[in-house]
BADOSE-680827 format. One line per 4 residues: number of its first residue (from 0); their letters; for each residue z, x, y of N, C-alpha, C. Coordinates in pm, whole numbers, plus 50000, padded with zeros to 5 digits. Layout:
BEGIN
NUM) a) Z/X/Y/Z/X/Y/Z/X/Y ~ ...
//
This chain:
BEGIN
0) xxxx) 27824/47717/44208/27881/47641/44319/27832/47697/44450 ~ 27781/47615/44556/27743/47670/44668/27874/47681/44759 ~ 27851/47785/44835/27964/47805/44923/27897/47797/45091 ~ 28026/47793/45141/27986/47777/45301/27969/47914/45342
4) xxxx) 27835/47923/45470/27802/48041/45483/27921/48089/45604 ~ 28050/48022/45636/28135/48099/45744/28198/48180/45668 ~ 28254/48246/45754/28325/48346/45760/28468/48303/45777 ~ 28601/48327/45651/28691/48284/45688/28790/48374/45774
8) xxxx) 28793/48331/45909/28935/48433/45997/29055/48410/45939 ~ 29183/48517/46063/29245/48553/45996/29343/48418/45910 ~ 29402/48452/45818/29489/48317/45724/29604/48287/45776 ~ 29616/48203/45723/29748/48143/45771/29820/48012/45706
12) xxxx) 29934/47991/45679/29991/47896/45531/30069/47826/45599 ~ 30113/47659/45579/30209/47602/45623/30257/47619/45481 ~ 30407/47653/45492/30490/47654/45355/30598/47591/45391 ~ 30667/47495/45240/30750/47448/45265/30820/47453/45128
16) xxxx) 30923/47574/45185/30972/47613/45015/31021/47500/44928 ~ 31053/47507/44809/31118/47450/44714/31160/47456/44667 ~ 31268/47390/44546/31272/47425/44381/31153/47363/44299 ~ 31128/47428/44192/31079/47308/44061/31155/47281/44007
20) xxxx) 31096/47144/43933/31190/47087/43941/31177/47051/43706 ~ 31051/47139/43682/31095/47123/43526/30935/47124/43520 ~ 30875/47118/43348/30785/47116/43337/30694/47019/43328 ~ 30599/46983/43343/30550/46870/43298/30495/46751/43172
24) xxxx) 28760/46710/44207/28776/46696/44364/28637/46684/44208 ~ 27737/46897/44302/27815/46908/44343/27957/46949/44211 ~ 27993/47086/44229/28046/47106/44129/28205/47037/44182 ~ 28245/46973/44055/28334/46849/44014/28487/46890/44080
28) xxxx) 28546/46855/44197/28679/46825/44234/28752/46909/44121 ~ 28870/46923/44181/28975/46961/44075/29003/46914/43952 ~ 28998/46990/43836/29005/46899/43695/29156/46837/43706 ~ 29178/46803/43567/29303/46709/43521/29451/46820/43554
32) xxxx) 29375/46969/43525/29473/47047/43531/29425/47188/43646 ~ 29488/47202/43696/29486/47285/43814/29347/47444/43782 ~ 29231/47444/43804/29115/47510/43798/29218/47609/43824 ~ 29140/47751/43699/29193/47881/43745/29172/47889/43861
36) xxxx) 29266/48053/43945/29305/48021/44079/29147/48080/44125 ~ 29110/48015/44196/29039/48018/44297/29040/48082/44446 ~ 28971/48120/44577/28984/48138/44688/28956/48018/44808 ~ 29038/48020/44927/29018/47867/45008/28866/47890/45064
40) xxxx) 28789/47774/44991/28683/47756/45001/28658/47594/44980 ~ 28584/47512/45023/28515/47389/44988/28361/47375/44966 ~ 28329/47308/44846/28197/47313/44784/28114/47203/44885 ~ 28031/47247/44953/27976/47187/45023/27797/47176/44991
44) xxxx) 27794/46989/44941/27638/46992/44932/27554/46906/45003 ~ 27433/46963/44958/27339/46892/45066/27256/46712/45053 ~ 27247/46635/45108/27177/46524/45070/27111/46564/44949 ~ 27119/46448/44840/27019/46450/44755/26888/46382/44724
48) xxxx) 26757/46421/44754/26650/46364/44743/26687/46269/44925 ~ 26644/46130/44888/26627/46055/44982/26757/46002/45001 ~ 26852/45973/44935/26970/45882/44914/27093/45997/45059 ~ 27172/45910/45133/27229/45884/45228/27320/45820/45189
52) xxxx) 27473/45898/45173/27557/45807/45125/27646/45757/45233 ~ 27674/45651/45243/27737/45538/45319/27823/45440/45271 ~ 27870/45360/45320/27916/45213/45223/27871/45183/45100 ~ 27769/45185/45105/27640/45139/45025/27623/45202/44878
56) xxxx) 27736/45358/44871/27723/45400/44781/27899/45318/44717 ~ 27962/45268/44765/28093/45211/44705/28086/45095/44576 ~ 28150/45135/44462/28145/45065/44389/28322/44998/44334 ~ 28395/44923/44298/28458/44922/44222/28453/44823/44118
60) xxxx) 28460/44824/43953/28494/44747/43892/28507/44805/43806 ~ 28461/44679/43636/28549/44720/43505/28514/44773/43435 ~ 28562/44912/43378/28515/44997/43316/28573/45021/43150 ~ 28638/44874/43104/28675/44869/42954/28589/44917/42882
64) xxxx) 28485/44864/42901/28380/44886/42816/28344/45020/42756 ~ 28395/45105/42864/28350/45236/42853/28465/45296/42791 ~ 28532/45254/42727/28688/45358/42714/28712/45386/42563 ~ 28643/45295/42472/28645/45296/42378/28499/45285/42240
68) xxxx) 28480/45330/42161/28359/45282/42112/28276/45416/42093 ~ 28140/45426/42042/28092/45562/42052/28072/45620/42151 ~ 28009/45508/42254/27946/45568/42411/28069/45546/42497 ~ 28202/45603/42492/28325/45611/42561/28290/45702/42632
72) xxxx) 28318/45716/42736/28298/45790/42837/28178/45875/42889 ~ 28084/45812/42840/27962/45896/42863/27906/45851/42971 ~ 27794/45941/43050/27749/45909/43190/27643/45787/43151 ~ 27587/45738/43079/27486/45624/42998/27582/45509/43031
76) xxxx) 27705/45491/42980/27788/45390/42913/27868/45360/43099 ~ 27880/45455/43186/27916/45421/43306/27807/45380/43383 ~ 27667/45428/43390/27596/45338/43483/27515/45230/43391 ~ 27550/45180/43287/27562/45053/43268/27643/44940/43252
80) xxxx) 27745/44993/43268/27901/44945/43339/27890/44880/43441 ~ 27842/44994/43559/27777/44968/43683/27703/44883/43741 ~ 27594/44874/43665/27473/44790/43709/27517/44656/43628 ~ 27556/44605/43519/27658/44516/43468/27745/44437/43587
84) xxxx) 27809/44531/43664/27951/44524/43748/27859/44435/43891 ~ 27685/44492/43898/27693/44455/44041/27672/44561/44184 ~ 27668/44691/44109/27673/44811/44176/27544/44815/44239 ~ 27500/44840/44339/27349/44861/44437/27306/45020/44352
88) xxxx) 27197/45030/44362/27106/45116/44331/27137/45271/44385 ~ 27196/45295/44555/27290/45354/44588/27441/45381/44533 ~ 27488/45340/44455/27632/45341/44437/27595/45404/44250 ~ 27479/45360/44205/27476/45408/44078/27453/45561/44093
92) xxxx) 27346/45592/44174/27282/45723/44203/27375/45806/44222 ~ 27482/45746/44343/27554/45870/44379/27656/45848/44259 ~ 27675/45813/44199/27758/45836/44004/27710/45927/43984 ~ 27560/45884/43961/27517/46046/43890/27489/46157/43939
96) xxxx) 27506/46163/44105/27522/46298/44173/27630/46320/44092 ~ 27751/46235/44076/27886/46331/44073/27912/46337/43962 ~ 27873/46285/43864/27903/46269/43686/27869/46430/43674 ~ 27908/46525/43698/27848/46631/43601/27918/46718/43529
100) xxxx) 27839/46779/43441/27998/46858/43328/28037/46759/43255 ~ 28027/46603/43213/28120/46530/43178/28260/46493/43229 ~ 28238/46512/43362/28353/46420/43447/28254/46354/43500 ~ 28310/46223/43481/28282/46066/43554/28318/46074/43663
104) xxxx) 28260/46009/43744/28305/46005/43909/28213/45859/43939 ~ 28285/45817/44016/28211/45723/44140/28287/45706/44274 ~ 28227/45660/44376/28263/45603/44461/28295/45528/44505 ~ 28450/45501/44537/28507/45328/44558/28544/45331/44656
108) xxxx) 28520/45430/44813/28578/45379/44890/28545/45470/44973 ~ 28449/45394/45126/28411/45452/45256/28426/45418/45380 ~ 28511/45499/45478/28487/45493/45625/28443/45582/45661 ~ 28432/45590/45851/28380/45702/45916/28544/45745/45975
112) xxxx) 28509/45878/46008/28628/45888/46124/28600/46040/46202 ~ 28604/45974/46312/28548/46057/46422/28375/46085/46395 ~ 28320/45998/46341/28152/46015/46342/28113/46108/46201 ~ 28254/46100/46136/28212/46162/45987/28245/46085/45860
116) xxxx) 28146/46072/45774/28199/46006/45671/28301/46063/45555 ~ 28403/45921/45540/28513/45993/45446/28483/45909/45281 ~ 28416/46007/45168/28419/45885/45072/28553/45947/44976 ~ 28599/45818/44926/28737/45838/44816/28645/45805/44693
120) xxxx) 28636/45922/44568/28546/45899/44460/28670/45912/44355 ~ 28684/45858/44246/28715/45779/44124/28714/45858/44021 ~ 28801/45945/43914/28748/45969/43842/28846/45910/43737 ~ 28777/45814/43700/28794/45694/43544/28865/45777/43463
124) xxxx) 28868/45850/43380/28863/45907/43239/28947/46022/43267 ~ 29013/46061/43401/29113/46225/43396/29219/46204/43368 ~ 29278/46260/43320/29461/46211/43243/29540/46255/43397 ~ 29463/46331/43480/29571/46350/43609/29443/46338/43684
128) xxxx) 29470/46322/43830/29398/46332/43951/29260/46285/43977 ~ 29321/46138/43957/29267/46073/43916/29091/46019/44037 ~ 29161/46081/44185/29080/46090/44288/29031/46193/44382 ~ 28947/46196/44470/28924/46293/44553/28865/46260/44678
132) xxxx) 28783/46356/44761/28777/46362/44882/28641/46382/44925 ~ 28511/46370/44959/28423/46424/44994/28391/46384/45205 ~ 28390/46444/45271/28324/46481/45343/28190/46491/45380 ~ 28105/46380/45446/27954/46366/45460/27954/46363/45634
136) xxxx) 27820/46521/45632/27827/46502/45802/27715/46436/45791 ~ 27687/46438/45939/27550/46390/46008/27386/46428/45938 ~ 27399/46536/45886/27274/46538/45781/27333/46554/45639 ~ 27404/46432/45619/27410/46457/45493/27478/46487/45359
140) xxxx) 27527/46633/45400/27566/46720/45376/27687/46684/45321 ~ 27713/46669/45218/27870/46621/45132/27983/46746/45089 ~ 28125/46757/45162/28180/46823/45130/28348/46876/45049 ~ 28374/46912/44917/28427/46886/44848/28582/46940/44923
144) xxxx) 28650/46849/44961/28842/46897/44995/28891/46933/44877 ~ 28849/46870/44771/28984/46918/44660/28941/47045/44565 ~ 28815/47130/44633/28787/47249/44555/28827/47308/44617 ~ 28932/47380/44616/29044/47489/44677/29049/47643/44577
148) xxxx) 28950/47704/44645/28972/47830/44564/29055/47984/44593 ~ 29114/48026/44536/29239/48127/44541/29175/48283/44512 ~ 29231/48339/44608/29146/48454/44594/29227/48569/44611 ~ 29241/48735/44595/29338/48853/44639/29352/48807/44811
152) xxxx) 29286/48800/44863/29295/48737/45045/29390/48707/45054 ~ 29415/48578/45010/29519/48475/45038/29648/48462/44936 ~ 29608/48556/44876/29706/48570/44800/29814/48725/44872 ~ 29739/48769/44914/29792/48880/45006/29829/48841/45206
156) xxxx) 29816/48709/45200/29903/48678/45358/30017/48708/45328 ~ 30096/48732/45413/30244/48781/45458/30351/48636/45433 ~ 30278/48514/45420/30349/48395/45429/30342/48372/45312 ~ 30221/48402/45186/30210/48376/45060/30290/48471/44990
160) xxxx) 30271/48601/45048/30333/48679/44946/30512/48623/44925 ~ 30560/48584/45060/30705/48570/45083/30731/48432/44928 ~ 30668/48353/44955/30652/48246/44865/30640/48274/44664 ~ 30537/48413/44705/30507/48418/44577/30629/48478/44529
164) xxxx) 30763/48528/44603/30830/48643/44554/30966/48494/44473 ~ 30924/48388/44531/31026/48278/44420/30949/48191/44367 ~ 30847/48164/44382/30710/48086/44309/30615/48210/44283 ~ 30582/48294/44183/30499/48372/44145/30381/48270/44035
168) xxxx) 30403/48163/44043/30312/48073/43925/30243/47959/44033 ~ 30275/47971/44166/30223/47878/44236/30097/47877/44290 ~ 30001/47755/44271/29860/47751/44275/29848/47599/44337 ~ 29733/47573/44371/29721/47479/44451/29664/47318/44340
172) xxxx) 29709/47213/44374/29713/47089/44336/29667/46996/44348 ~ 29525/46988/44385/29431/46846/44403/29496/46714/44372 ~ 29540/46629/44439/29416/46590/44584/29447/46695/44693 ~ 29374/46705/44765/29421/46719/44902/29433/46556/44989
176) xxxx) 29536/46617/45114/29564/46472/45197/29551/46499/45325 ~ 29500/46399/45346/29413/46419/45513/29536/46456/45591 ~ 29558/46500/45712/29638/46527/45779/29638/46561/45935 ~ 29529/46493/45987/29480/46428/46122/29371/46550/46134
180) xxxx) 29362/46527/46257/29216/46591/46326/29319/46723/46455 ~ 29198/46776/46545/29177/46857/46617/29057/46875/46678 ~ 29026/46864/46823/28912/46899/46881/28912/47026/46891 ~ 28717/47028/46865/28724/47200/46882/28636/47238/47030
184) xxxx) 28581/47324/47057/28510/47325/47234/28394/47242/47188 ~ 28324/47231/47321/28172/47168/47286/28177/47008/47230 ~ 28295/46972/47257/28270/46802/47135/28262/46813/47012 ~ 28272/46915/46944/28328/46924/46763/28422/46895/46744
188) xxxx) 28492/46840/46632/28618/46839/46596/28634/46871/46458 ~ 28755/46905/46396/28829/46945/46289/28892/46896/46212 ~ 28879/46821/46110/28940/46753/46031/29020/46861/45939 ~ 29160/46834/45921/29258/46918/45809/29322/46796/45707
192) xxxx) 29281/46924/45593/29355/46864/45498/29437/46967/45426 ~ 29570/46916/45382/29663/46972/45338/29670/46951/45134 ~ 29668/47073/45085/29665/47086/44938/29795/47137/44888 ~ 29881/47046/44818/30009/47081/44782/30018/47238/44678
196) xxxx) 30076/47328/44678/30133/47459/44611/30244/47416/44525 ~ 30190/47385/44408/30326/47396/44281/30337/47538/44171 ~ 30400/47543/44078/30409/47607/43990/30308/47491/43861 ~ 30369/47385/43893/30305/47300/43777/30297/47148/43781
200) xxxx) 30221/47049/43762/30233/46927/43788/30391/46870/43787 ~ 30468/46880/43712/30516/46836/43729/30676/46867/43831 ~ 30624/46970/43896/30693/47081/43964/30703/46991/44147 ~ 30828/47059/44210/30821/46978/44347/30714/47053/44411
204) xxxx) 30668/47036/44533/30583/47159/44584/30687/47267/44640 ~ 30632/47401/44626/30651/47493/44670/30623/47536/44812 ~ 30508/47467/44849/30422/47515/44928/30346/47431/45024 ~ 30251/47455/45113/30102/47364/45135/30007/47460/45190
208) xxxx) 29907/47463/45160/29792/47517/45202/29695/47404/45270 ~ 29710/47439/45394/29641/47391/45515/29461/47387/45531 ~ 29362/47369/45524/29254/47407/45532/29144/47288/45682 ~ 29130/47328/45769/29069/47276/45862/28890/47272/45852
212) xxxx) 28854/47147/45832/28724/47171/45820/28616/47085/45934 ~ 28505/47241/46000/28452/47168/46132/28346/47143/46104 ~ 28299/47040/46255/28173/47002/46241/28186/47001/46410 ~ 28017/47011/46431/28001/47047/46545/27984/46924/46655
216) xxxx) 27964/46944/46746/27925/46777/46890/27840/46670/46804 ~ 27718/46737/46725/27653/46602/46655/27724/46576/46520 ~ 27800/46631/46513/27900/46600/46353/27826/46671/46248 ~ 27741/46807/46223/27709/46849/46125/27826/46995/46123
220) xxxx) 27809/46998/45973/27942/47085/45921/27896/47241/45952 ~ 27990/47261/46015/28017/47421/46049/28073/47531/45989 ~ 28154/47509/45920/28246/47567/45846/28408/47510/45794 ~ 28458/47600/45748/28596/47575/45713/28675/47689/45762
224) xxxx) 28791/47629/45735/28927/47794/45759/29059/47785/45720 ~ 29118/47820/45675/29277/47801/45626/29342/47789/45785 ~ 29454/47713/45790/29490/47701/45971/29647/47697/45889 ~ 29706/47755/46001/29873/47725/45980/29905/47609/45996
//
């Protein structure tokens, strides 16, 4: 997994205690079940080949075909689903950027906001979480919100530890959810997104972990940072 070359300053957690309440995201978004814990980081990649994803990569339709039978869920049996469905040549490609490992992915859904692209990608076949988040700046550059990785760091803030001392099982919960912007100096701004802290899916949250991610005056990505 590539990582961003910043440097994360100091941490900081919006928490919002809880009870639970009982039991119950280019490397691939958060699985079905919460990725061992990780550190706050987002997988951030670069254009692939010539392809520029835009609108152009949005697909939605019917994917029966694929659900059952020998070629159920295979990356073959989805981009001929696809091209079946009507999908542009763009919208298949970036499938198979994101198909990897055997998670299915596509893209069903793009705007800009604030001069950055937001795509919502699909994943067909996960028994949970079922969507995600990518982030495309100005060159390109696609970046994953719902890979939230957990690390001794952040597990050692003064706001986590307080948390961990009645949630000691609490880890973070893909999707993440947008949660407005922030200008930064120079004409950059900051998009945050907030990643819920449970003990377990089917648990209330415990928690939220905040993560602000910049891009600079021409909208290419700068880094990330955990923000209170």
């Amino acid at each position: 997994m590539r990582r961003s070359r910043c440097v994360l300053p100091a941490l900081g957690l919006l928490l919002i205690t809880t009870a639970c309440q009982g039991d119950p995201a280019e490397p691939a978004g958060a699985a079905s079940e919460p990725a061992a814990p990780h550190a706050a980081t987002a997988t951030a990649k670069p254009a692939n080949g010539t392809l520029r994803w835009s609108k152009a990569v949005v697909w939605s339709g019917d994917l029966n075909a694929c659900r059952q039978g020998a070629e159920a869920a295979t990356p073959k049996c989805l981009t001929t689903a696809m091209q079946a469905g009507g999908a542009s040549a763009d919208a298949v490609a970036a499938a198979q950027q994101l198909s990897t490992d055997g998670d299915l992915a596509f893209v069903t859904a793009w705007h800009e906001h604030d001069g950055i692209g937001v795509a919502t990608v699909t994943y067909p076949f996960r028994a949970n979480t079922n969507e995600g988040t990518r982030l495309v700046d100005a060159g390109g550059k696609r970046i994953d919100v719902d890979t939230v990785q957990w690390t001794d760091t952040l597990r050692a803030d003064p706001a986590m530890q307080a948390l961990l001392k009645t949630h000691p099982q609490a880890i973070p919960f893909a999707p993440a959810q947008a949660a407005g912007t922030a200008p930064l100096p120079d004409g950059g701004v900051r998009l945050l997104y907030r990643t819920p802290l449970r003990d377990c899916h089917a648990c209330a949250e415990a928690g939220q972990l905040q993560i602000g991610y910049d891009f600079d005056a021409k909208r290419h990505f700068i880094g990330q940072q955990v923000v209170p």
